[in-house]
PDB file of N, CA, C and O in Angstrom:
ATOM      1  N   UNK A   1     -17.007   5.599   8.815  1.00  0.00           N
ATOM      2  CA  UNK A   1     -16.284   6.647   9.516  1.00  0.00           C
ATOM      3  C   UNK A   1     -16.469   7.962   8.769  1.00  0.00           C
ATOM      4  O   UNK A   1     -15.866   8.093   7.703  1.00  0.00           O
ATOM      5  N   UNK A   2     -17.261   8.974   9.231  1.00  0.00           N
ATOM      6  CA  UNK A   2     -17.298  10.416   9.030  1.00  0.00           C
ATOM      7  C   UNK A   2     -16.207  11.030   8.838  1.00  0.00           C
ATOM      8  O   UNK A   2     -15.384  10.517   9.596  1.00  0.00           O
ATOM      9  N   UNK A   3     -15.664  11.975   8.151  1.00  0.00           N
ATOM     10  CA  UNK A   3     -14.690  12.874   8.088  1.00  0.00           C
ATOM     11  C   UNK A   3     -15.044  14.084   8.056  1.00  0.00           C
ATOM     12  O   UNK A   3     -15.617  14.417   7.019  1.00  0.00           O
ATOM     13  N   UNK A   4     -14.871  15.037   9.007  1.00  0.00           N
ATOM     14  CA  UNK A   4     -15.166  16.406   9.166  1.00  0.00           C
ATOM     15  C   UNK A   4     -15.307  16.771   7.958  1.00  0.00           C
ATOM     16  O   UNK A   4     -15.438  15.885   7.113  1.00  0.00           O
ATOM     17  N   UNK A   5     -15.319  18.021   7.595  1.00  0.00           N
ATOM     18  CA  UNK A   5     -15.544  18.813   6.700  1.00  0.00           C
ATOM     19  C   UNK A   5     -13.951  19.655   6.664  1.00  0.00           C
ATOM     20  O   UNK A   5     -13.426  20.081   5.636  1.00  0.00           O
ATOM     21  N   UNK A   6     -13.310  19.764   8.219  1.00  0.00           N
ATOM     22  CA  UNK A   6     -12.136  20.170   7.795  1.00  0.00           C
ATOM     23  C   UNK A   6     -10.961  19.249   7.785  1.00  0.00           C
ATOM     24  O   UNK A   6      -9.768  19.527   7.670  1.00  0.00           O
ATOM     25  N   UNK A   7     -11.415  18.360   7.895  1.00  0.00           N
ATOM     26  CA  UNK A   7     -10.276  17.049   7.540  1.00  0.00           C
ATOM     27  C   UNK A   7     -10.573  16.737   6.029  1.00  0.00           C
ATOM     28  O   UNK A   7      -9.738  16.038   5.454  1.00  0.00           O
ATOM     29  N   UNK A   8     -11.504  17.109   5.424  1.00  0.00           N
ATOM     30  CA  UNK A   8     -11.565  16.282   3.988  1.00  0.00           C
ATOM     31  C   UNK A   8     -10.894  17.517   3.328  1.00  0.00           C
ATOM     32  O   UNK A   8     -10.507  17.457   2.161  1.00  0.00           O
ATOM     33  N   UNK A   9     -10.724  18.926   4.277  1.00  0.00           N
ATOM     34  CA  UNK A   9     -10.153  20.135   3.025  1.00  0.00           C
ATOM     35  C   UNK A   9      -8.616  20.166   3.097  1.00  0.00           C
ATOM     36  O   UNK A   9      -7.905  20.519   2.157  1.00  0.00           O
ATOM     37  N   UNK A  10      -7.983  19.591   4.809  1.00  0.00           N
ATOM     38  CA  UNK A  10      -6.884  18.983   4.945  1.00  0.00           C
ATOM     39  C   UNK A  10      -6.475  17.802   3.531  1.00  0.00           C
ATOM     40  O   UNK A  10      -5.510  18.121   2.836  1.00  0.00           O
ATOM     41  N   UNK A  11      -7.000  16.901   3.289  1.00  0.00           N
ATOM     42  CA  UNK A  11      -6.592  15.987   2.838  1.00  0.00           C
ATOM     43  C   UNK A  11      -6.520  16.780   1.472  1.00  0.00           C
ATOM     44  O   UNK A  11      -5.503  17.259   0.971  1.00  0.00           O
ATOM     45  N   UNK A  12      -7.724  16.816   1.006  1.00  0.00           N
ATOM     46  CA  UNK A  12      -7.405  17.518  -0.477  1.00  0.00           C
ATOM     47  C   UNK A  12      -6.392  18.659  -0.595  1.00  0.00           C
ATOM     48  O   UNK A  12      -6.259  19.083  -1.743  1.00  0.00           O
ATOM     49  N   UNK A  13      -5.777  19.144   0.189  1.00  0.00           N
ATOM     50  CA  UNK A  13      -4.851  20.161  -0.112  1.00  0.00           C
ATOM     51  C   UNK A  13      -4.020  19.341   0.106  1.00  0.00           C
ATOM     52  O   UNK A  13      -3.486  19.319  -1.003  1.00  0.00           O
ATOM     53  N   UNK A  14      -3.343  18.444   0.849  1.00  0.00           N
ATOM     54  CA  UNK A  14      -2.474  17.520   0.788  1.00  0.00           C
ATOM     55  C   UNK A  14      -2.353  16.941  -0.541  1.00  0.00           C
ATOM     56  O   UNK A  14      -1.414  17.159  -1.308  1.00  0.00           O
ATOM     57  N   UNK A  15      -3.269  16.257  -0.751  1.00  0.00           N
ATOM     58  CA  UNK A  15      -3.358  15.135  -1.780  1.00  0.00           C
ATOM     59  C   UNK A  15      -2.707  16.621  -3.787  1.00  0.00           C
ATOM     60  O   UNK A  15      -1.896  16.498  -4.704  1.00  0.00           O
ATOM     61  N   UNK A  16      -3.634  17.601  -3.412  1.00  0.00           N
ATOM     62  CA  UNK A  16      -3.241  18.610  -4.253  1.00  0.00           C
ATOM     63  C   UNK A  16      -1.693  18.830  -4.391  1.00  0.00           C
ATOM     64  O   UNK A  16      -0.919  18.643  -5.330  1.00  0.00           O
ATOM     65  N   UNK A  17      -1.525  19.296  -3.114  1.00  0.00           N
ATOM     66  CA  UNK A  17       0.040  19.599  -3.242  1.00  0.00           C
ATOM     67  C   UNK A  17       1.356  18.533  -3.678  1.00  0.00           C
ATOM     68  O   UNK A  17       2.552  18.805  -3.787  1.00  0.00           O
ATOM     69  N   UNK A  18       0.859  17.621  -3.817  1.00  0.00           N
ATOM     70  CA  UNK A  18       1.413  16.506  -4.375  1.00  0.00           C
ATOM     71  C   UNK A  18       0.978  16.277  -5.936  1.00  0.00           C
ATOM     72  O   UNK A  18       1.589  15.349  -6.466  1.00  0.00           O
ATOM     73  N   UNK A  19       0.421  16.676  -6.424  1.00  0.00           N
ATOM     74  CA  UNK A  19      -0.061  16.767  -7.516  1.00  0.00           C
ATOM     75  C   UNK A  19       0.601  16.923  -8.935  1.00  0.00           C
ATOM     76  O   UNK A  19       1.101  18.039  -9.077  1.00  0.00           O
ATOM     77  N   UNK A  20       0.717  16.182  -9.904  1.00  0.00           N
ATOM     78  CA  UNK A  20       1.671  16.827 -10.701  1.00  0.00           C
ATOM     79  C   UNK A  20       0.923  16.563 -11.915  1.00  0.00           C
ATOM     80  O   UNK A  20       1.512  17.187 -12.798  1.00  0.00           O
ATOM     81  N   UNK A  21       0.125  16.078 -12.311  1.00  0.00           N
ATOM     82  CA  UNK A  21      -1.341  15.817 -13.405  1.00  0.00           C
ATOM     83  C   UNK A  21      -1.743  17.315 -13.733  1.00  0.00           C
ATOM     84  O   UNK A  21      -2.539  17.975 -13.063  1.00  0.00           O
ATOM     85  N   UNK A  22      -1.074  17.752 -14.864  1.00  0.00           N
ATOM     86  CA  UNK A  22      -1.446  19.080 -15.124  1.00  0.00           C
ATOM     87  C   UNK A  22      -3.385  18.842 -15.943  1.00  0.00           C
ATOM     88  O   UNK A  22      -3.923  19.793 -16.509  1.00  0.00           O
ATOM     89  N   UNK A  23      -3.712  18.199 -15.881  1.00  0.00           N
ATOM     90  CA  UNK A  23      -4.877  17.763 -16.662  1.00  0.00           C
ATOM     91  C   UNK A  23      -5.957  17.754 -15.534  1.00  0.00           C
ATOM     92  O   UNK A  23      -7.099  18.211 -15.524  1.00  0.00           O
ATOM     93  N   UNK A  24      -5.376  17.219 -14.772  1.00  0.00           N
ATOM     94  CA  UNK A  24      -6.118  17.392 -13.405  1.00  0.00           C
ATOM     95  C   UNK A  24      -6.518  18.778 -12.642  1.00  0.00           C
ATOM     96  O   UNK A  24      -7.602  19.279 -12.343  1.00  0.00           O
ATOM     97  N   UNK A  25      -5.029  19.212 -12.442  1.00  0.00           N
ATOM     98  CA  UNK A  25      -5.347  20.660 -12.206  1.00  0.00           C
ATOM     99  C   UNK A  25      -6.199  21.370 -12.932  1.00  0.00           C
ATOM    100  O   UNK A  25      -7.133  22.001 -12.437  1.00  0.00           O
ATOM    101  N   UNK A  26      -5.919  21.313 -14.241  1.00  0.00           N
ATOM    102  CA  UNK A  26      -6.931  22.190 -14.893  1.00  0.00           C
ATOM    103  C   UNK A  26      -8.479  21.856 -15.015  1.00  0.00           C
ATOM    104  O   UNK A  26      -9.273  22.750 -15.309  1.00  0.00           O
ATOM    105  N   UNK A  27      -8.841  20.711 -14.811  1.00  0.00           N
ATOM    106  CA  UNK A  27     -10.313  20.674 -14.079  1.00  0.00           C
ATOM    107  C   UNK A  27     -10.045  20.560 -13.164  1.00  0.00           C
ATOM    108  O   UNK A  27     -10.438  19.393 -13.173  1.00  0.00           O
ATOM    109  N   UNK A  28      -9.675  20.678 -12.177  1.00  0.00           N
ATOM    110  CA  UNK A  28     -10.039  21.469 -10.941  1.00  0.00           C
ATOM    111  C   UNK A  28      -9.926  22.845 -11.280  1.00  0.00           C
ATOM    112  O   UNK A  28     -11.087  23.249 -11.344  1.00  0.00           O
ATOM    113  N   UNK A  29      -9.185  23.732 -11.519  1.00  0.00           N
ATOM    114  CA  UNK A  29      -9.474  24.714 -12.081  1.00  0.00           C
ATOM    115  C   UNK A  29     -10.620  25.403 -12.725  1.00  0.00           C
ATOM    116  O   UNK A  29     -10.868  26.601 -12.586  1.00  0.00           O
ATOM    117  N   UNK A  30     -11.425  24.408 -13.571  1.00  0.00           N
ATOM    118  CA  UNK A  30     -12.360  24.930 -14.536  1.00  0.00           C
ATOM    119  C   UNK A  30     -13.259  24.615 -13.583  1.00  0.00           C
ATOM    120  O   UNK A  30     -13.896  25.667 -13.524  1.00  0.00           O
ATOM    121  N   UNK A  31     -13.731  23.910 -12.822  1.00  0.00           N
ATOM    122  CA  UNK A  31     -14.803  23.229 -11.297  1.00  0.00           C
ATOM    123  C   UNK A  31     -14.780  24.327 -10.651  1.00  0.00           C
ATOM    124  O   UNK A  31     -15.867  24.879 -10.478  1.00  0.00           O
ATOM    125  N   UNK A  32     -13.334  25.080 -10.011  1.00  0.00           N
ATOM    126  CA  UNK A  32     -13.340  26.389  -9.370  1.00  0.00           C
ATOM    127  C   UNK A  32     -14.271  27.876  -9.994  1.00  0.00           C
ATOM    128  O   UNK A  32     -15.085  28.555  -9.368  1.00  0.00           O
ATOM    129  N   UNK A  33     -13.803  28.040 -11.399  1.00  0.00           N
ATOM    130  CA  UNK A  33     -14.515  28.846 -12.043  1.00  0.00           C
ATOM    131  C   UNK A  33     -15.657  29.006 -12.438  1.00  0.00           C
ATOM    132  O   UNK A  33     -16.192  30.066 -12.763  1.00  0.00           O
ATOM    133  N   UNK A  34     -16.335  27.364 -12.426  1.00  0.00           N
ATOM    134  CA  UNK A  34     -18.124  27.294 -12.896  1.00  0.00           C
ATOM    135  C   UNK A  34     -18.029  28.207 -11.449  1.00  0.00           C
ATOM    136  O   UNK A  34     -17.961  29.434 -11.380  1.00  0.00           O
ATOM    137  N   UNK A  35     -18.047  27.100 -10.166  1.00  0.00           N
ATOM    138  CA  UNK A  35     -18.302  27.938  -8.945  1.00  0.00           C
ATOM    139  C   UNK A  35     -18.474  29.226  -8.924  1.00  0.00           C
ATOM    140  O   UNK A  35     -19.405  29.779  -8.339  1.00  0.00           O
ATOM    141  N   UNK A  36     -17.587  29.794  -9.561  1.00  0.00           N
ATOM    142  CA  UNK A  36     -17.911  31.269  -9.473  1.00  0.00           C
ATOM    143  C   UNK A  36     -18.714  32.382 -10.612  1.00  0.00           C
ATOM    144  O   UNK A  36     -18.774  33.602 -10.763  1.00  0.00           O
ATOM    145  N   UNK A  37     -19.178  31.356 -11.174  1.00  0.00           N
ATOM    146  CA  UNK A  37     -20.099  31.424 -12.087  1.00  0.00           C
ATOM    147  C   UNK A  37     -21.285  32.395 -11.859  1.00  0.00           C
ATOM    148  O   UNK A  37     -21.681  32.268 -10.701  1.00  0.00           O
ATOM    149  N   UNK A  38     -22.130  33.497 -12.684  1.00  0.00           N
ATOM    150  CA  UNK A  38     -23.187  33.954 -12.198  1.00  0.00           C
ATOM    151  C   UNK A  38     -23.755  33.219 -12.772  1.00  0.00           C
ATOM    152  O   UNK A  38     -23.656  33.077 -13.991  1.00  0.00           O
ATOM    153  N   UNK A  39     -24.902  32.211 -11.614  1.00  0.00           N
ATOM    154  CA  UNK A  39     -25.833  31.399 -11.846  1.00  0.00           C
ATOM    155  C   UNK A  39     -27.250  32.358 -12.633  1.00  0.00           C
ATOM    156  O   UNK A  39     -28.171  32.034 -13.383  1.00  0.00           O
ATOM    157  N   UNK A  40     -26.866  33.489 -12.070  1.00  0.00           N
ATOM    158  CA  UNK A  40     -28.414  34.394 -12.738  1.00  0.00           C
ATOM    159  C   UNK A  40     -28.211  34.400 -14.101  1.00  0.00           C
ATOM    160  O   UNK A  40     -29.256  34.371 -14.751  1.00  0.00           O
ATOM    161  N   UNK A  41     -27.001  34.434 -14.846  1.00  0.00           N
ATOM    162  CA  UNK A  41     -26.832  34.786 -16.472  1.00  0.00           C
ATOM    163  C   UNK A  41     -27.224  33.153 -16.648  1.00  0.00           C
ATOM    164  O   UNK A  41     -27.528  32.774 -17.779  1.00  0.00           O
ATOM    165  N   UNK A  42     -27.219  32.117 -15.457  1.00  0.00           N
ATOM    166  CA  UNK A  42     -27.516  30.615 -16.655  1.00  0.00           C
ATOM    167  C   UNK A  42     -28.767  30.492 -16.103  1.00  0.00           C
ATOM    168  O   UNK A  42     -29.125  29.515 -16.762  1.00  0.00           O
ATOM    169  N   UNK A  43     -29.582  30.707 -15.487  1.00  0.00           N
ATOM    170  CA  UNK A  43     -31.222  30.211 -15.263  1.00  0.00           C
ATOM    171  C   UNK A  43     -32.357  30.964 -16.364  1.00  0.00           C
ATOM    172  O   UNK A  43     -32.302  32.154 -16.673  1.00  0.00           O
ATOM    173  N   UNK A  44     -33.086  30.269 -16.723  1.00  0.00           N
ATOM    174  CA  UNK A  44     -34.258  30.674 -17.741  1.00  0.00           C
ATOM    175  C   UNK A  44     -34.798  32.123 -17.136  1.00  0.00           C
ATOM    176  O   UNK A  44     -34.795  32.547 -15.980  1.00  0.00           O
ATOM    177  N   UNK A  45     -35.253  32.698 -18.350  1.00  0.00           N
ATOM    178  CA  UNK A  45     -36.382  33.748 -18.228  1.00  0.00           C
ATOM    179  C   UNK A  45     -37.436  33.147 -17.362  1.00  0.00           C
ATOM    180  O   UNK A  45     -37.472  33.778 -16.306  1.00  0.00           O
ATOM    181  N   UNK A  46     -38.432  32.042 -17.388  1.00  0.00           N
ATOM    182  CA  UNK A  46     -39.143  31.423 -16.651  1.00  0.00           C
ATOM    183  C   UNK A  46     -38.873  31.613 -15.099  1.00  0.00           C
ATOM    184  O   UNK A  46     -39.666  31.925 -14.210  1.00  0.00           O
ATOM    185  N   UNK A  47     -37.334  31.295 -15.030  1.00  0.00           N
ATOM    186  CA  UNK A  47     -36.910  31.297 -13.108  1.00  0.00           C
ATOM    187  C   UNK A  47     -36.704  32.664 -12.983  1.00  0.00           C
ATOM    188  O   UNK A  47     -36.896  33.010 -11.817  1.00  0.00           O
ATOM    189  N   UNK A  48     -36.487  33.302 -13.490  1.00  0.00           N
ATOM    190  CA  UNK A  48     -36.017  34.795 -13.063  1.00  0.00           C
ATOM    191  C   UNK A  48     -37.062  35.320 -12.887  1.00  0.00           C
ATOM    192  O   UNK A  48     -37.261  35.907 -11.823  1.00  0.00           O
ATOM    193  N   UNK A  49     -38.113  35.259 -13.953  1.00  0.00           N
ATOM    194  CA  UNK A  49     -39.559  35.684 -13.384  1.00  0.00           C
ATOM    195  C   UNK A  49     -40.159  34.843 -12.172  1.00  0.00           C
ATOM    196  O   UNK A  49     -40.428  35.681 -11.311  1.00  0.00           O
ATOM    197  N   UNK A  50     -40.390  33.960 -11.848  1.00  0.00           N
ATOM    198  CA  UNK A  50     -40.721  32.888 -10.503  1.00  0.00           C
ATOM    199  C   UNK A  50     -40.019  33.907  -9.569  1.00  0.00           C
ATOM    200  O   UNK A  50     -40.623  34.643  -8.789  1.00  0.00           O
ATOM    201  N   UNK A  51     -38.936  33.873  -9.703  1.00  0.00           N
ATOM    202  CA  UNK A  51     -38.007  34.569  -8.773  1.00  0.00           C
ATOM    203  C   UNK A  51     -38.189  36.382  -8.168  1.00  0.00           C
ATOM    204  O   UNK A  51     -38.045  36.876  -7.050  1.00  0.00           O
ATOM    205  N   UNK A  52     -38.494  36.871  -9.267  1.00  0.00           N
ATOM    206  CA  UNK A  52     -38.839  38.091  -9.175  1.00  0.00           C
ATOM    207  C   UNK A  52     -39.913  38.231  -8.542  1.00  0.00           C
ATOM    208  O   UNK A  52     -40.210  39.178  -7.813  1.00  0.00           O
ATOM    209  N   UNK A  53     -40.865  36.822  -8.916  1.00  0.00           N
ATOM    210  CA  UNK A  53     -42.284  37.307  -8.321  1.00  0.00           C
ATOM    211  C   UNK A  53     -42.775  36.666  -6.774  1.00  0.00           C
ATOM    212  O   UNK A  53     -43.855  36.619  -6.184  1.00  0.00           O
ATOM    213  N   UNK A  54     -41.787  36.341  -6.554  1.00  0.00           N
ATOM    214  CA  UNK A  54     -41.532  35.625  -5.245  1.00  0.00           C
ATOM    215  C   UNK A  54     -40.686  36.955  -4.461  1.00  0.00           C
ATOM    216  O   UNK A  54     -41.284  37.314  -3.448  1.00  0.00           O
ATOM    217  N   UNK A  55     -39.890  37.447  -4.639  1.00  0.00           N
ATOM    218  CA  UNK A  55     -39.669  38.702  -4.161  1.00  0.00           C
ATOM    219  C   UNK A  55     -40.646  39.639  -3.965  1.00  0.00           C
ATOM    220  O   UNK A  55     -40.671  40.158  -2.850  1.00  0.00           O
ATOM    221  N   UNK A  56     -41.489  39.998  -4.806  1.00  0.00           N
ATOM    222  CA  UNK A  56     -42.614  40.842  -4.422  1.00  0.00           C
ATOM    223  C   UNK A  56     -43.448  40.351  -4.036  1.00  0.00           C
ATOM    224  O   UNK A  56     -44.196  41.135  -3.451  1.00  0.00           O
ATOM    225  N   UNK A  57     -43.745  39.450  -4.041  1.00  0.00           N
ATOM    226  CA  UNK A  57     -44.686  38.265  -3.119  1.00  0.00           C
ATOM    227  C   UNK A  57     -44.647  38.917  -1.727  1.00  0.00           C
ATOM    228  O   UNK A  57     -45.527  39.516  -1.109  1.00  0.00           O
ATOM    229  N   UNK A  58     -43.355  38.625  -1.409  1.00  0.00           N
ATOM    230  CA  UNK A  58     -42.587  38.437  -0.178  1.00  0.00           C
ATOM    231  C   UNK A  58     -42.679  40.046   0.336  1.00  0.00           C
ATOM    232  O   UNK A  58     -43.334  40.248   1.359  1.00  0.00           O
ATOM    233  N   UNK A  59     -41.877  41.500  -0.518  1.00  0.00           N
ATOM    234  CA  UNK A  59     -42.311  42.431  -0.035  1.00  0.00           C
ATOM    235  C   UNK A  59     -44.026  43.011   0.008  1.00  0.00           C
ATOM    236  O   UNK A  59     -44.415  44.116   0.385  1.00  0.00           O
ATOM    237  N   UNK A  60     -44.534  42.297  -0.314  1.00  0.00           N
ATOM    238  CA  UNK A  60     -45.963  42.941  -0.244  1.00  0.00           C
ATOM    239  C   UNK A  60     -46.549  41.935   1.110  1.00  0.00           C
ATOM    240  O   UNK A  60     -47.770  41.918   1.267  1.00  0.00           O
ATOM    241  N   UNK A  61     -45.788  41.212   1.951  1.00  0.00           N
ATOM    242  CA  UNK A  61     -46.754  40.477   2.586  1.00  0.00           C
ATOM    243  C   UNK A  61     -47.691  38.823   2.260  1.00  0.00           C
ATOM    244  O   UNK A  61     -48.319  38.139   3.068  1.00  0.00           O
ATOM    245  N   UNK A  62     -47.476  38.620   0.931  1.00  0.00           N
ATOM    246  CA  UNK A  62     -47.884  37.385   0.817  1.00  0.00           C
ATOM    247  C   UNK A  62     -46.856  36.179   0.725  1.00  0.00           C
ATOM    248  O   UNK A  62     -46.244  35.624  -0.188  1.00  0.00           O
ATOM    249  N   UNK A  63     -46.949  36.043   2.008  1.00  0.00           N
ATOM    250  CA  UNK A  63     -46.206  34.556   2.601  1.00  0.00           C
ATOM    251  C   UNK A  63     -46.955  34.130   3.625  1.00  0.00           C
ATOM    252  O   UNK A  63     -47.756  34.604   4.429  1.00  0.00           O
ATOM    253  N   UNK A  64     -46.261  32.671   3.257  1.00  0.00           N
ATOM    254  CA  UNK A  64     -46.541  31.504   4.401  1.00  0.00           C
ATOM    255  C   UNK A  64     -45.455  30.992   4.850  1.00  0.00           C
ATOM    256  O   UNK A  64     -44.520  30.578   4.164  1.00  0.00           O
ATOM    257  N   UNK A  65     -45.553  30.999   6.292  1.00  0.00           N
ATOM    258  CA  UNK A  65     -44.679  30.506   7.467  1.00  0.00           C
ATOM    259  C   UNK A  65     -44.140  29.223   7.221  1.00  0.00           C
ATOM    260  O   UNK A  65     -44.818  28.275   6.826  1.00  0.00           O
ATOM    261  N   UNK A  66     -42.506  29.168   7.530  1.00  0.00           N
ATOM    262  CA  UNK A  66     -41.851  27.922   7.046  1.00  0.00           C
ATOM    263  C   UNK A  66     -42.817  26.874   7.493  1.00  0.00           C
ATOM    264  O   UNK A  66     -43.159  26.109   6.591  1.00  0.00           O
ATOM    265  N   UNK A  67     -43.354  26.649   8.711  1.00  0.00           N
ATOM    266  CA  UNK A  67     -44.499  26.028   8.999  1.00  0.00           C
ATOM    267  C   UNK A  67     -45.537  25.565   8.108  1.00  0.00           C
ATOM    268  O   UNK A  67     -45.770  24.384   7.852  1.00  0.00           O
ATOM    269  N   UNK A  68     -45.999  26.334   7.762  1.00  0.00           N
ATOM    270  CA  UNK A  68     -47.119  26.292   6.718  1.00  0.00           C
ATOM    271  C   UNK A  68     -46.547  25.482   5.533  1.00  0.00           C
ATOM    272  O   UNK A  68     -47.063  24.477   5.044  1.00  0.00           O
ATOM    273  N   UNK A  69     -45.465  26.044   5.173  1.00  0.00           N
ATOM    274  CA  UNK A  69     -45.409  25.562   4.096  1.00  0.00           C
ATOM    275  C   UNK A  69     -44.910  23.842   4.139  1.00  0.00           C
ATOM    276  O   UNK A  69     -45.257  22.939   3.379  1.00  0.00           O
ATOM    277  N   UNK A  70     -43.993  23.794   5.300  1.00  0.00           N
ATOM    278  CA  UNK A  70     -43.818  22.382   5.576  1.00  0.00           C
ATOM    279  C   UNK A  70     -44.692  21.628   5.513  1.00  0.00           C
ATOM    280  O   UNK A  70     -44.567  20.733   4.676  1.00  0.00           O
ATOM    281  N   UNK A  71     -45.865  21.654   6.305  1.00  0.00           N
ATOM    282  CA  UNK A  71     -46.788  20.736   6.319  1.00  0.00           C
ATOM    283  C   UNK A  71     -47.458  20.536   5.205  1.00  0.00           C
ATOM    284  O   UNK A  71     -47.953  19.426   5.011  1.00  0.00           O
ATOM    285  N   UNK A  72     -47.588  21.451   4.364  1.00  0.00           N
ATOM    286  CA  UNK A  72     -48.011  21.226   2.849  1.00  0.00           C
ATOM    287  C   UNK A  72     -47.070  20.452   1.888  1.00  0.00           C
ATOM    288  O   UNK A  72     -47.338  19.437   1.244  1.00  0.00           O
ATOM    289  N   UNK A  73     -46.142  21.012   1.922  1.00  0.00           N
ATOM    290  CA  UNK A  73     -45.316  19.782   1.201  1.00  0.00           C
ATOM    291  C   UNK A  73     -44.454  18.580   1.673  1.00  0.00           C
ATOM    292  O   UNK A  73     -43.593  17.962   1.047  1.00  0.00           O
ATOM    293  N   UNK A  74     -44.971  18.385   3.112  1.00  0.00           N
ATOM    294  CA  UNK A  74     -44.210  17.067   3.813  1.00  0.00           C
ATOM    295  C   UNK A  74     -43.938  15.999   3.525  1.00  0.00           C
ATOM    296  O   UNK A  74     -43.075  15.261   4.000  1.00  0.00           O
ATOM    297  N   UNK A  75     -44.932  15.769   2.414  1.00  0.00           N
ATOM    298  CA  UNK A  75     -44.977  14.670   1.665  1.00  0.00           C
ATOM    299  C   UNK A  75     -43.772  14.106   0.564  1.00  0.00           C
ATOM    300  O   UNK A  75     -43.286  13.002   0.315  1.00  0.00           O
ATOM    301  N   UNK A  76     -43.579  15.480   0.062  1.00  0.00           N
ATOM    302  CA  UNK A  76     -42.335  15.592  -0.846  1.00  0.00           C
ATOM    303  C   UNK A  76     -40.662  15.802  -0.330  1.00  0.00           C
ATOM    304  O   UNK A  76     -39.622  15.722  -0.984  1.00  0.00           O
ATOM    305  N   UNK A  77     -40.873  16.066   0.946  1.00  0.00           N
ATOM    306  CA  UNK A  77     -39.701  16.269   1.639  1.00  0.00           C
ATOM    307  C   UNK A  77     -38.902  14.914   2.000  1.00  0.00           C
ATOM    308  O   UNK A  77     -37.840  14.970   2.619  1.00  0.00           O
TER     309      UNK A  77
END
């Protein structure tokens, strides 16, 4: 049995508000805050460059169509 996506945020706020595990809260708490984490200050110099150069890739015109690229890596998908 599937549970929506807004029945499982129902339940967890339920199940929360009942809550009295201060240990708990506070990872959930600290889970909330990675979330809001800038992922750019934790990825390597390596990805930021990939990344950068995939941006200018992209503004200069060198791309391939989600197409394209699907069928090239279909294998891995």
């Amino acid at each position: 049995m599937d549970i929506n996506i807004q029945d499982k945020k129902i339940e967890l706020i339920q199940w929360l508000s009942t809550l009295n595990d201060e240990s708990i809260i506070e990872k959930i708490m600290k889970l909330r805050e990675s979330e809001k984490a800038n992922w750019w200050k934790e990825i390597s110099n390596e990805e930021k460059k990939s990344i950068a150069k995939g941006i200018e890739d992209a503004a200069s015109g060198k791309m391939e169509s989600h197409s394209n690229v699907k069928k090239l890596y279909d294998k891995w998908l």
